[in-house]
Backbone bond lengths (Angstrom), bond angles and torsions (degrees), N, CA, C in turn:
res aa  C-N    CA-C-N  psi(-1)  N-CA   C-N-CA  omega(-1)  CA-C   N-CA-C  phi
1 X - - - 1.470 - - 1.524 109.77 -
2 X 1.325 115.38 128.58 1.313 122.57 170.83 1.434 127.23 -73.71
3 X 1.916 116.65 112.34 0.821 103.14 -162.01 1.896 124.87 -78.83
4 X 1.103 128.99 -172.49 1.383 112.46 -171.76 1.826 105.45 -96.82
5 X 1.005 142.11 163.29 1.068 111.59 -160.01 2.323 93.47 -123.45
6 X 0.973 106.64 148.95 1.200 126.58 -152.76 2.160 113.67 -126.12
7 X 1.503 98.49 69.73 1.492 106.20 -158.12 2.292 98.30 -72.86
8 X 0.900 94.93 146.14 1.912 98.14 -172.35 1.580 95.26 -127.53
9 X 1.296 107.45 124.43 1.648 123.79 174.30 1.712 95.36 -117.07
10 X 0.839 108.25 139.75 1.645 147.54 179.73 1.404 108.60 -96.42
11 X 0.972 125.10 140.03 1.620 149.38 146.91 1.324 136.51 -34.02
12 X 1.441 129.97 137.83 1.669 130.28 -175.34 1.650 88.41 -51.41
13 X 1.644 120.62 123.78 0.897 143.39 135.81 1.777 97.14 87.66
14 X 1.094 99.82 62.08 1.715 121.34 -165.76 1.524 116.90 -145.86
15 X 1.287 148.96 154.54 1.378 136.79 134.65 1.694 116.57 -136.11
16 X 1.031 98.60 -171.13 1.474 116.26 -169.71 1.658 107.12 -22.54
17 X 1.509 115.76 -47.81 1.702 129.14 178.16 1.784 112.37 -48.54
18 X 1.194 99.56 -7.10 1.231 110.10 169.93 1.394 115.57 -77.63
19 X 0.895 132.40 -22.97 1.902 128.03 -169.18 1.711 87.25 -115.07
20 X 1.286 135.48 -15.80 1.379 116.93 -160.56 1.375 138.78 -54.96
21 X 1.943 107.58 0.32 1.093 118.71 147.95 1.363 128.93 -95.24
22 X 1.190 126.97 13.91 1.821 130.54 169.83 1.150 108.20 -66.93
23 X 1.432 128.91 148.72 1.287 137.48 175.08 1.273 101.00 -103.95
24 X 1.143 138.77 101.25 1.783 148.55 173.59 1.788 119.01 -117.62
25 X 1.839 101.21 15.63 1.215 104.72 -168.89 1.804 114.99 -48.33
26 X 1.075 105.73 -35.46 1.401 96.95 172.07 1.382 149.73 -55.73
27 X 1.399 98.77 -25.43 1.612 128.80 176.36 1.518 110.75 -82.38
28 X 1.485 122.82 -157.76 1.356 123.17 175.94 1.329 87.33 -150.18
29 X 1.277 127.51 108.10 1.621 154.12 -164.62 1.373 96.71 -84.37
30 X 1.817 133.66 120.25 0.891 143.66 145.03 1.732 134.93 -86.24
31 X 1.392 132.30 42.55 1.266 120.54 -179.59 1.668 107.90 -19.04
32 X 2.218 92.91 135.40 1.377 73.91 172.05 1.793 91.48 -108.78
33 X 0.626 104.14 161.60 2.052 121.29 -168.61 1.625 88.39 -94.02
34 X 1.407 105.92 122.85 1.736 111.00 159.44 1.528 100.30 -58.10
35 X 1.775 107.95 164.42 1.453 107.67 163.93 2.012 79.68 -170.92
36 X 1.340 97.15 157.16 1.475 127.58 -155.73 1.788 84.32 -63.46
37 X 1.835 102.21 136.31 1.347 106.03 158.40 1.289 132.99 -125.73
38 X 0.979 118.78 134.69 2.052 136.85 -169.00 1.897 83.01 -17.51
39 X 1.568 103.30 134.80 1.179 114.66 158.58 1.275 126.57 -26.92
40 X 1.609 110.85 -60.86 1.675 103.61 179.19 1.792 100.48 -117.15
41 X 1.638 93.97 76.69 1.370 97.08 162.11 1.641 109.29 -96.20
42 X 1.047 115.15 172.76 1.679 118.26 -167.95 1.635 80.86 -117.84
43 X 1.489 107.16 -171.08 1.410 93.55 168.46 1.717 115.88 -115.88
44 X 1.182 114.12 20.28 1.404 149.72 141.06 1.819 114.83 -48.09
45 X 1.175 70.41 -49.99 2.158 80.50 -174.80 1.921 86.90 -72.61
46 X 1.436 88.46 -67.76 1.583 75.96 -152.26 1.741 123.69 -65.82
47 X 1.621 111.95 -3.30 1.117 103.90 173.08 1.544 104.36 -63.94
48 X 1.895 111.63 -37.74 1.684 95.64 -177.08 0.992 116.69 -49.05
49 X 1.286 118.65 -47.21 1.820 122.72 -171.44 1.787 103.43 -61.77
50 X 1.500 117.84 -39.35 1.873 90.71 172.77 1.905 114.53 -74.56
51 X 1.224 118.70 1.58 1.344 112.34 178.34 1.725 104.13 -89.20
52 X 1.217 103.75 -19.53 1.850 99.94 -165.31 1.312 77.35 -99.43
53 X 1.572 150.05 -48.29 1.348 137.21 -151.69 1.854 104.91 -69.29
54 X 1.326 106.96 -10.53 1.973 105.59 -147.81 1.205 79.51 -136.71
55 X 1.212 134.78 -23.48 1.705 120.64 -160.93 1.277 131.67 42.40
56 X 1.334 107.20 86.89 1.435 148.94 -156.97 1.297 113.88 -109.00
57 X 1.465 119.05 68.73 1.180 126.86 174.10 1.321 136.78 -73.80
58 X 1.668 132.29 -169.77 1.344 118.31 -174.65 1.729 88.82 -88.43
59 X 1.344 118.94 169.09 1.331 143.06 -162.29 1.477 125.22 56.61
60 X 1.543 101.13 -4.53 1.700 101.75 176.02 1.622 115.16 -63.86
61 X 1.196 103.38 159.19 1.158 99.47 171.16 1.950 113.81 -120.68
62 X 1.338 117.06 152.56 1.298 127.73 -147.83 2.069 107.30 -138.85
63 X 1.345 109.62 101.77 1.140 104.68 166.20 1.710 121.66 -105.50
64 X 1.399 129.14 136.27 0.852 126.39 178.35 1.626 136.05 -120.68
65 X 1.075 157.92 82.54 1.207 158.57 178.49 1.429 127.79 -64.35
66 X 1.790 110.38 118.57 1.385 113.24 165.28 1.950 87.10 88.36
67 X 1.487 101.11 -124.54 1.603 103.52 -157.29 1.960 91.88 -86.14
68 X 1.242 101.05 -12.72 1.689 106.68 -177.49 1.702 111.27 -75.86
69 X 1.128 105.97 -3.05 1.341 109.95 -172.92 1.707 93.85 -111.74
70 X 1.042 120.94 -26.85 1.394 104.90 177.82 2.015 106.68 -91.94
71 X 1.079 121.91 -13.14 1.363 125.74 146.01 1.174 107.96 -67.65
72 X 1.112 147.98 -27.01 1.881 138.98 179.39 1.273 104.66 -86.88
73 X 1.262 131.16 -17.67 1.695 123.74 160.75 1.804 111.96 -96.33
74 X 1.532 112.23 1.96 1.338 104.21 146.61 1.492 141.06 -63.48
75 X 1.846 94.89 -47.53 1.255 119.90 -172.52 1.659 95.10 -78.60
76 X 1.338 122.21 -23.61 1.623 121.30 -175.87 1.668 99.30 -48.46
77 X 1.701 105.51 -40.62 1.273 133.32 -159.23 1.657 117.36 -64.59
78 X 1.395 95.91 -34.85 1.635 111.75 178.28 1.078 128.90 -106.74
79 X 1.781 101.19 -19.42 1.589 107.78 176.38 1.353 120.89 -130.52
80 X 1.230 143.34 129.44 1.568 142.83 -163.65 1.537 111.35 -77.52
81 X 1.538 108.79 66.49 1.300 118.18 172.10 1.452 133.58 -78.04
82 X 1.331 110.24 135.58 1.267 116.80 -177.94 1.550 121.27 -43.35
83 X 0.886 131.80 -79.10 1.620 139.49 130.24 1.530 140.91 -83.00
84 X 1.189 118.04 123.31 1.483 108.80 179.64 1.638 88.97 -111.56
85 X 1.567 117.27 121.30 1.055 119.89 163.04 1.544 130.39 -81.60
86 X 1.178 149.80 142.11 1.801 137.67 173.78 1.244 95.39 -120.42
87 X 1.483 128.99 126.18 1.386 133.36 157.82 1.699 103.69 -115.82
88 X 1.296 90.76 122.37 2.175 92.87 162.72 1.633 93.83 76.13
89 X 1.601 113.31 52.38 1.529 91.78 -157.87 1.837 86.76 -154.53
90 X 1.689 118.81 -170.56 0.759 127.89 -174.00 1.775 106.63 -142.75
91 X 1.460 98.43 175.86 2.308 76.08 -166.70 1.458 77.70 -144.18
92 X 1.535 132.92 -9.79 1.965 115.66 -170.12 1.165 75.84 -155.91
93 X 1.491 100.99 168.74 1.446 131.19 160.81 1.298 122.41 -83.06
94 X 1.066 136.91 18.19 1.205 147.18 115.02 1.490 156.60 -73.98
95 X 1.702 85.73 13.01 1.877 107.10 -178.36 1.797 81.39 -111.60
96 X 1.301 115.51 -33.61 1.933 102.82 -167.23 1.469 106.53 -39.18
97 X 1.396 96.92 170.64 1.592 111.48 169.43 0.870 116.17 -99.02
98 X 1.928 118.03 155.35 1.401 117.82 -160.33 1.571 99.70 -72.26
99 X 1.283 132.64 -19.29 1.434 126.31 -179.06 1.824 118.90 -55.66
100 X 1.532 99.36 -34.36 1.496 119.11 175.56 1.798 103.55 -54.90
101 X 1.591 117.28 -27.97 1.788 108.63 -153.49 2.207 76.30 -84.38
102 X 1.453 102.19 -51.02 1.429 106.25 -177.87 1.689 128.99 -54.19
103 X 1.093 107.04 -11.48 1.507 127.08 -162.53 1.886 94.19 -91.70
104 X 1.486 94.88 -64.10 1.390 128.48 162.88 1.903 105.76 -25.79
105 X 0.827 117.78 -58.03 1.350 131.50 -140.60 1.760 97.59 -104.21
106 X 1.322 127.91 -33.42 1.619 115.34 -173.04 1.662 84.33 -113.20
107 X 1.193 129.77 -8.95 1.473 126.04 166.20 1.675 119.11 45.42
108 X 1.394 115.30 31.96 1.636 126.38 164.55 0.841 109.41 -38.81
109 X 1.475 142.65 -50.40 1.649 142.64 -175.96 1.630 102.53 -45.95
110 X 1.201 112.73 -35.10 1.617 113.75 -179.63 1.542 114.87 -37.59
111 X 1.698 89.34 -38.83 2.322 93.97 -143.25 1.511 75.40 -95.49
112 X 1.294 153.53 -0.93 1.247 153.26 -142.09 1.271 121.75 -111.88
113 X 1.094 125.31 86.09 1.339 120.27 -173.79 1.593 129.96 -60.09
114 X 1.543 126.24 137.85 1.817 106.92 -161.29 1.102 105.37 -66.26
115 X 1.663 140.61 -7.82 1.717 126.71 157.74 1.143 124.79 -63.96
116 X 1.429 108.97 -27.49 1.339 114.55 -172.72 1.521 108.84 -80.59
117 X 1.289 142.06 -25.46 1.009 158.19 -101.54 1.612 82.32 -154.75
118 X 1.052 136.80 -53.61 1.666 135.61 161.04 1.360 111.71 -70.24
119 X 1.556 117.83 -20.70 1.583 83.03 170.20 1.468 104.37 -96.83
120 X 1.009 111.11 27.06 1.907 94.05 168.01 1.444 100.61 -112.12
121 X 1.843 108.07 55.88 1.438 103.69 178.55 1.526 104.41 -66.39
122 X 1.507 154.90 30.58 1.466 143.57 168.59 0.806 107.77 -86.89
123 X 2.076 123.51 -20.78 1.604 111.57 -163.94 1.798 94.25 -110.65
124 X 1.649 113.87 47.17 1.589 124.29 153.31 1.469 94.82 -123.64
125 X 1.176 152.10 19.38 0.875 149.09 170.46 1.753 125.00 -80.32
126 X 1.962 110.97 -29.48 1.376 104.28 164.79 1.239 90.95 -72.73
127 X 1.304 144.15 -99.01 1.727 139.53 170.40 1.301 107.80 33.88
128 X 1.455 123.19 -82.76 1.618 126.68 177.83 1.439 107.19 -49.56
129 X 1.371 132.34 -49.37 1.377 126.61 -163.26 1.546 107.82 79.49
130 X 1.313 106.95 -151.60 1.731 119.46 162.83 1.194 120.10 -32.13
131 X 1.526 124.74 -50.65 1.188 130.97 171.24 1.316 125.10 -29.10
132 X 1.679 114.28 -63.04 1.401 113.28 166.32 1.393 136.68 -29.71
133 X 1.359 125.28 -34.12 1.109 130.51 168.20 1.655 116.29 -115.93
134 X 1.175 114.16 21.30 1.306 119.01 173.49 1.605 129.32 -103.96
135 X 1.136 129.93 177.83 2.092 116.98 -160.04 1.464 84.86 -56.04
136 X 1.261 139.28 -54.65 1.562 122.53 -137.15 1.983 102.75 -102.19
137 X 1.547 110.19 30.27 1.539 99.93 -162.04 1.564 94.17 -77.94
138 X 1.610 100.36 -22.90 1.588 94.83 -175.78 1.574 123.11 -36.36
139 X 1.693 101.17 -41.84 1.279 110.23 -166.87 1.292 115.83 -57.68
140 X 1.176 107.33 -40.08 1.962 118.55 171.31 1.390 111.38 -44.06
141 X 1.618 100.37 -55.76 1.717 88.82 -154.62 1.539 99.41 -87.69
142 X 1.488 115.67 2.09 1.673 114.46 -178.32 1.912 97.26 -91.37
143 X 1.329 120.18 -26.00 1.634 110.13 176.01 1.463 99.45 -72.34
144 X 1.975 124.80 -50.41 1.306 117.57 -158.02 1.944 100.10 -66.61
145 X 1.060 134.94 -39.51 1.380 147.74 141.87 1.475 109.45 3.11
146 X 1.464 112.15 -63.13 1.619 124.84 -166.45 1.288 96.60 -87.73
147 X 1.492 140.17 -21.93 1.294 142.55 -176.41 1.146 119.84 -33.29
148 X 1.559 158.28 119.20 1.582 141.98 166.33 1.119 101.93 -54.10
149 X 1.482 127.45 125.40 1.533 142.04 153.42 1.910 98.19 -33.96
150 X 1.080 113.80 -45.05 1.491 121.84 -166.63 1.540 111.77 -75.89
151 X 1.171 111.41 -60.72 2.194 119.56 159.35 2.073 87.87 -50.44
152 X 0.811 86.24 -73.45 1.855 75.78 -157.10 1.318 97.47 -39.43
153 X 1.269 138.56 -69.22 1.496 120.58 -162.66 1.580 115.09 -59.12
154 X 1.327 119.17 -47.34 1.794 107.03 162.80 1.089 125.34 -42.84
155 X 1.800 114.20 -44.94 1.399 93.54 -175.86 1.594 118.56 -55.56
156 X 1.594 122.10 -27.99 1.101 104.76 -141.77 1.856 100.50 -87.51
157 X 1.456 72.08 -26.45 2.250 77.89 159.73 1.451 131.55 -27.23
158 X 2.053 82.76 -71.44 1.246 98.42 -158.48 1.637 102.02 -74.54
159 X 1.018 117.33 -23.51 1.991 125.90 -167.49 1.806 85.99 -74.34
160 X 1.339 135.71 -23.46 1.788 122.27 -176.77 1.404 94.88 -92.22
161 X 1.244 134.49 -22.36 1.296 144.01 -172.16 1.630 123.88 -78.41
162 X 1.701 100.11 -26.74 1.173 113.46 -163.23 1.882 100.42 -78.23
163 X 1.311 115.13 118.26 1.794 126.29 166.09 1.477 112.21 -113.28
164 X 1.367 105.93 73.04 1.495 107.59 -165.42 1.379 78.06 -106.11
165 X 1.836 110.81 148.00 1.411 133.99 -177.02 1.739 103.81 -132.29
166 X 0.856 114.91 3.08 1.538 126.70 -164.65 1.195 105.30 -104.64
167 X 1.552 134.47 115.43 1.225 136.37 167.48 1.570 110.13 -101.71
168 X 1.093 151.82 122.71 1.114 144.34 153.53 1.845 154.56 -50.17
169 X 0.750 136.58 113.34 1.557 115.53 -139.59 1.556 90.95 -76.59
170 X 0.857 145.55 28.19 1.781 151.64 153.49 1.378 121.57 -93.83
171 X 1.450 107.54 9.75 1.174 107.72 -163.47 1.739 115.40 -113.76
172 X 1.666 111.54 126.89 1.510 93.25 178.01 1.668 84.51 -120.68
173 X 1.506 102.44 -173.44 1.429 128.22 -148.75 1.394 101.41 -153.85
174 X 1.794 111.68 108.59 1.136 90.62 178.15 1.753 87.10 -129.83
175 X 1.034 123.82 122.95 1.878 128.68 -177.47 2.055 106.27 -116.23
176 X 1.132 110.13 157.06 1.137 130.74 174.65 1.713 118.58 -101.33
177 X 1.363 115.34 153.69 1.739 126.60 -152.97 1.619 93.64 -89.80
178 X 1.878 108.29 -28.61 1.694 112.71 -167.62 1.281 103.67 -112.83
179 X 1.598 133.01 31.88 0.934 156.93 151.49 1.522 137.74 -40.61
180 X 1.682 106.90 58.14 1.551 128.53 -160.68 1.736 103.40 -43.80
181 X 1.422 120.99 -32.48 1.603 106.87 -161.33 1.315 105.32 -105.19
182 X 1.245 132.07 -39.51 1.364 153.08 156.71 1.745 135.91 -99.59
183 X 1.720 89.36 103.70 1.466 104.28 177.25 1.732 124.08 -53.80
184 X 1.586 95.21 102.75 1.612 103.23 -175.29 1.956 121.72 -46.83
185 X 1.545 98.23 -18.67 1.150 116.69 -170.77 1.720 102.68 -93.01
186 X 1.076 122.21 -20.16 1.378 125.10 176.42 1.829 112.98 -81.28
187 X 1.400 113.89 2.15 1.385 118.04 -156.71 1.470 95.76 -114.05
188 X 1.021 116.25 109.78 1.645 133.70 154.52 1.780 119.80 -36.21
189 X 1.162 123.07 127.23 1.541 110.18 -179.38 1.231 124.56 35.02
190 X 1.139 116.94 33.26 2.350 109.31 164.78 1.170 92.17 -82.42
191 X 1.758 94.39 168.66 1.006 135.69 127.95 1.531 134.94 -60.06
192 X 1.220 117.30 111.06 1.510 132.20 -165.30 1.354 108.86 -74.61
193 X 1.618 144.16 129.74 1.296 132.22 142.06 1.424 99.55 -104.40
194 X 1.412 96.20 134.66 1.510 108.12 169.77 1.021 115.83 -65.76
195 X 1.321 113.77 122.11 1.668 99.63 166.32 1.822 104.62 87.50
196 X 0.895 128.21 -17.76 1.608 126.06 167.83 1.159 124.77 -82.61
197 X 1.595 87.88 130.49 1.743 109.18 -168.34 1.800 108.95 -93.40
198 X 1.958 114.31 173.56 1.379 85.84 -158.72 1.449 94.36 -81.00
199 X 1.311 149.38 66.41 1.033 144.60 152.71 1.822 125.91 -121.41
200 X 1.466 103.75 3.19 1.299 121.19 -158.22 1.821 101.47 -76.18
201 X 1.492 123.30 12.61 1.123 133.75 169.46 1.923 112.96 -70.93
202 X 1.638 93.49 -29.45 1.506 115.90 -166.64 1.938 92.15 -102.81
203 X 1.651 111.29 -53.78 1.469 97.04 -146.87 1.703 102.57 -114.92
204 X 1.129 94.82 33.25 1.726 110.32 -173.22 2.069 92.66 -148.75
205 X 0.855 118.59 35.21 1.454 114.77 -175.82 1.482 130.08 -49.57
206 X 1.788 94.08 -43.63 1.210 103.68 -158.83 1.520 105.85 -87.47
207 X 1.296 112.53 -21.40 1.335 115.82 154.01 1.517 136.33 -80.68
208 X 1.036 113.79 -32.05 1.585 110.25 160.95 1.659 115.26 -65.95
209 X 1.532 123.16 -14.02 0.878 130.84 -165.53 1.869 95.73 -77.29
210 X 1.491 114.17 -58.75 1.423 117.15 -158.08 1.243 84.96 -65.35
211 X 1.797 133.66 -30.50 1.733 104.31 -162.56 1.077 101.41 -99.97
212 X 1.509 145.24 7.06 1.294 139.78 146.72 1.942 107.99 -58.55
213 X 1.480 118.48 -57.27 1.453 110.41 164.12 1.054 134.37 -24.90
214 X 1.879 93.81 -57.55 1.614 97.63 172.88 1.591 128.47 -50.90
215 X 1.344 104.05 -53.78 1.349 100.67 167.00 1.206 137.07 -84.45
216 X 1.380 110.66 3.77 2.079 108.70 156.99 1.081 104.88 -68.29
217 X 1.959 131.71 -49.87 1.134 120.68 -158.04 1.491 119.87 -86.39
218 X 1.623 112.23 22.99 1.559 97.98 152.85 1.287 119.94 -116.40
């Protein structure tokens, strides 16, 4: 039996080591691997480029976390996917946070170079939560570490840039109540974890795991 295949996008300054506790044995798990995007890519452009790079067809299915989840309602956008999942994530420009209109607006990330901008790994630290100082925080600051100075500073562009109004009917929503970057209360139709922080993709596994199941298997 052919399994269905099950593509996982990762987070600003994240990769694949991020889901490595999900249980998806059933599926056929595609990490998609960051790789550098054209100066003035939108994140429109570059979701095309991860569908032509990974081959991202109609019926695949697509989970995304953090800024990977708002690229998985891009690709919702270009490709007729079975599910596009968002965990810890946002789906319009009208779920962002008001910090995004302010962030937006005095535009510091500009004068900021993406090294510079990685070494102030302390201000991912509300982001991690507990994690940060917990056995596995290493893992955080050893992925944000491997990060391109160059991907990290676009993303953070293109994610203040992004005015997406388009929700997709492939799309579920699953957000957390202790949810430092994204207001659970600003999110239209999710799925609620009580008590999940935006990292609960990693430290809430076994539960994001059964309600990711749930929604592959319809």
């Amino acid at each position: 039996m052919v399994k269905l295949r099950v593509f996982l996008i990762s987070g600003m300054g994240a990769d694949e080591r991020l889901f490595i506790h999900l249980d998806l044995s059933d599926y056929e798990v595609i990490p998609v691997h960051w790789f550098e995007p054209g100066p003035d890519d939108t994140l429109s452009d570059y979701a095309g480029k991860v569908i032509q790079q990974f081959g991202i067809q109609a019926n695949d299915n697509v989970i995304g976390v953090s800024l990977g989840g708002m690229i998985t309602v891009e690709i919702a956008k270009q490709v007729d996917l079975k599910h596009a999942i968002l965990i810890s994530s946002i789906k319009t420009v009208d779920e962002a946070p008001g910090y995004y209109s302010f962030f937006r607006g005095i535009g510091i990330y500009k004068w900021l170079s993406g090294q510079t901008i990685l070494n102030m790994g302390f201000l991912f630290k509300p982001i991690m939560g507990k994690l940060a100082g917990g056995p596995e925080g290493h893992l955080f600051y050893l992925m944000l570490k491997n990060t391109s100075p160059t991907f990290l500073k676009w993303s953070i562009g293109a994610s203040l840039k992004w005015h997406n109004t388009i929700v997709p009917q492939s799309v579920s929503h699953i957000i957390g109540t202790a949810d430092k970057v994204f207001d659970y209360k600003k999110i239209k139709n999710p799925i609620i974890v009580d008590g999940g922080d935006h990292m609960m993709v990693f430290n809430r596994a076994k539960e994001i795991s059964a309600m990711l199941k749930e929604i592959l298997s319809k």
